[in-house]
C-alpha positions as CSV (number, residue, x, y, z in Angstrom):
1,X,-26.9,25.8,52.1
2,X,-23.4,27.1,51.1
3,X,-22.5,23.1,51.1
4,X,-25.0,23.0,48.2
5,X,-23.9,25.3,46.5
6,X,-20.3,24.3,46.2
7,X,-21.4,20.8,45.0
8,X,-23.8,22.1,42.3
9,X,-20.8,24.4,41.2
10,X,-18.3,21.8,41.4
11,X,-20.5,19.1,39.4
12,X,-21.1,21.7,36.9
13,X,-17.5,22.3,36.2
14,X,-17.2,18.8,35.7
15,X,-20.1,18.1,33.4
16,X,-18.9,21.2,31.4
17,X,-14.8,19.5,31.4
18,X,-16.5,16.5,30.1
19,X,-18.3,17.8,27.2
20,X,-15.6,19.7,26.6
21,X,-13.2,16.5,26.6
22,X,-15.7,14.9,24.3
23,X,-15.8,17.6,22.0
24,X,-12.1,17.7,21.3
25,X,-12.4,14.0,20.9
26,X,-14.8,13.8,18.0
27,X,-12.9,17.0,16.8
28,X,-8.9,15.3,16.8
29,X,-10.0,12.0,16.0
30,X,-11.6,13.1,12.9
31,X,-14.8,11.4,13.9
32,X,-18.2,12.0,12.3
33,X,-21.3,11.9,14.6
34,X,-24.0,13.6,12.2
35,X,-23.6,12.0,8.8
36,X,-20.7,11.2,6.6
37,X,-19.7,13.9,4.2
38,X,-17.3,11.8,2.3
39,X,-17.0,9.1,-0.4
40,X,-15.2,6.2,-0.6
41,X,-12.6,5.6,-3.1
42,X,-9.3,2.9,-4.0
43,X,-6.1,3.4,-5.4
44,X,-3.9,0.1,-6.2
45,X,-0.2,0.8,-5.2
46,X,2.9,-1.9,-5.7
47,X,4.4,-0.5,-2.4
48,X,2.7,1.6,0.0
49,X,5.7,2.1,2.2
50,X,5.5,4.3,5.4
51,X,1.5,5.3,4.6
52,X,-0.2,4.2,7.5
53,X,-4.4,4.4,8.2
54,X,-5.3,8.0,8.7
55,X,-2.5,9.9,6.8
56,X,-4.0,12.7,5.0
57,X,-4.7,13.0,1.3
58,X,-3.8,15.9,-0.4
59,X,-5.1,17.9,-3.5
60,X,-2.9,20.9,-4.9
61,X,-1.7,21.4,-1.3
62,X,-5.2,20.8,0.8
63,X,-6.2,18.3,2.6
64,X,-9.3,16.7,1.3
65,X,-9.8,13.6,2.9
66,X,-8.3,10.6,4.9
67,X,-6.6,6.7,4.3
68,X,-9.1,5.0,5.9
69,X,-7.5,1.9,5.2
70,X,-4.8,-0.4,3.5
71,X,-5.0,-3.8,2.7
72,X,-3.3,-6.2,0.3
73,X,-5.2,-7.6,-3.0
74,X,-4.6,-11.0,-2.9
75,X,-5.7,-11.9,-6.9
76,X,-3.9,-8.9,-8.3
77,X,-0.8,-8.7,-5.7
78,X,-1.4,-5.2,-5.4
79,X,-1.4,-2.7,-2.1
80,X,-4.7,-1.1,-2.1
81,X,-5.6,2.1,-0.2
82,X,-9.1,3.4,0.8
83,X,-9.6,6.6,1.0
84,X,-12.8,9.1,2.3
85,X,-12.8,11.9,0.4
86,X,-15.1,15.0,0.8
87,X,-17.8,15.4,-0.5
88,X,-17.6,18.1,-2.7
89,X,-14.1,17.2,-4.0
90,X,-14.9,17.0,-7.8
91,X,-11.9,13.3,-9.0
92,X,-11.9,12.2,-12.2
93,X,-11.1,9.0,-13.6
94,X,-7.9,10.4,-15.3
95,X,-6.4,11.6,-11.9
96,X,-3.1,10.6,-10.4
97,X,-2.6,9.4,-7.1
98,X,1.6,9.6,-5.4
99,X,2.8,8.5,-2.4
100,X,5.0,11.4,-1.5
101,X,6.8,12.4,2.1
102,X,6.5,15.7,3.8
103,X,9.7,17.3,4.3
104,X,12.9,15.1,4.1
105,X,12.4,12.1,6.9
106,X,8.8,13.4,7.5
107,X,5.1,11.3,7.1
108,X,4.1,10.2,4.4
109,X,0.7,10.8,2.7
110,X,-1.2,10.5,-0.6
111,X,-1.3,12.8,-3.0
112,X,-3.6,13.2,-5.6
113,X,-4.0,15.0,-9.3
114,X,-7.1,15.5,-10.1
115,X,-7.5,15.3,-13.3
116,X,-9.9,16.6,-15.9
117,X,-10.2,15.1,-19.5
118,X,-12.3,12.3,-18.3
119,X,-15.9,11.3,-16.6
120,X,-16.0,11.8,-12.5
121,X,-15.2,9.2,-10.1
122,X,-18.1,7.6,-8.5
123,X,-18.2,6.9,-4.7
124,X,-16.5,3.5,-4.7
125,X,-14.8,4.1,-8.1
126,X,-11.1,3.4,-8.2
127,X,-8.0,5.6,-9.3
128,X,-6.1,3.9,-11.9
129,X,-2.5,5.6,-12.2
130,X,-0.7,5.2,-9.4
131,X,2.6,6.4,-8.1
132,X,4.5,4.4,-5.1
133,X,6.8,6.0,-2.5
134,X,10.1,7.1,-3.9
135,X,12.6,5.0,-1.5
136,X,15.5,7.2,-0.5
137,X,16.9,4.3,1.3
138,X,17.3,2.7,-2.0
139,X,18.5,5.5,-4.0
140,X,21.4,6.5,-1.3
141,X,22.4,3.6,-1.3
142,X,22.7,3.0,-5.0
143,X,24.5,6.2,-5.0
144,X,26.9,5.6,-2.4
145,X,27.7,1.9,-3.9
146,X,28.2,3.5,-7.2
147,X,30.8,6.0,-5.9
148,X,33.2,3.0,-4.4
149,X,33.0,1.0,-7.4
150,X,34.4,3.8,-9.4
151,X,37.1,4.4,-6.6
152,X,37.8,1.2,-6.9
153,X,37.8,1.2,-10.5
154,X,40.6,3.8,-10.6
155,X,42.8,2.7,-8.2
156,X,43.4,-0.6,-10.6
């Protein structure tokens, strides 16, 4: 009898790991079992640079929604970005979206004004001003070629 009982308390502990591993799964993975509480919208970037599929989207600071996806327009040679926003996350079609980093050398992730003067985004709808990455690659560089041509400006 005791044998019995030790299995029945062993197999319990394991079916309760097991939802718990599941739980944590749909929870970190940001996956939605009951319904989708989000809507779909685009943003047309020339250069997404270091944004990668589920980077978060920001709003004044908050998280509101994911990159679901990036893909290149082929007609328009432009980097588009799908996002799922929530649900009750009021965009309007006069809303900004950046590309901006967290920190100095940290993720990147999109950032969005929302806007105001104009009509709301539909799900689907598209946000029309964009802003890409700033590259700091670029810009140090700039800066630091800039400095040794006027060194050797001088020294003529």
């Amino acid at each position: 009898m005791k044998k019995y009982a030790m299995e029945t308390t062993v197999g319990i502990f394991i079916v309760f790991g097991l939802i718990l591993i599941g739980y944590m799964t749909v929870k970190l993975g940001h996956v939605s079992l009951f319904g989708d509480d989000t809507y779909r919208l685009i943003a047309r970037f020339t250069s997404v640079s270091g944004l990668r599929a589920g980077s978060t989207v920001d709003m004044m600071g908050i998280e509101i929604g994911r990159v679901e996806r990036l893909f290149i327009d082929q007609k328009d040679l432009r980097a588009v970005v799908e996002m799922k926003i929530k649900k009750d996350i009021k965009i309007y079609d006069d809303a900004i979206a950046s590309i901006k980093t967290e920190g100095l050398i940290g993720d990147k992730y999109l950032s969005i004004d929302p806007g105001g003067g104009g009509e709301l985004l539909r799900p689907g709808g598209a946000i029309i001003e964009t802003h890409p990455a700033l590259d700091i690659e670029s810009l140090i560089g700039k800066y630091a070629f800039g400095e040794i041509k006027k060194e050797t400006d001088s020294a003529e």
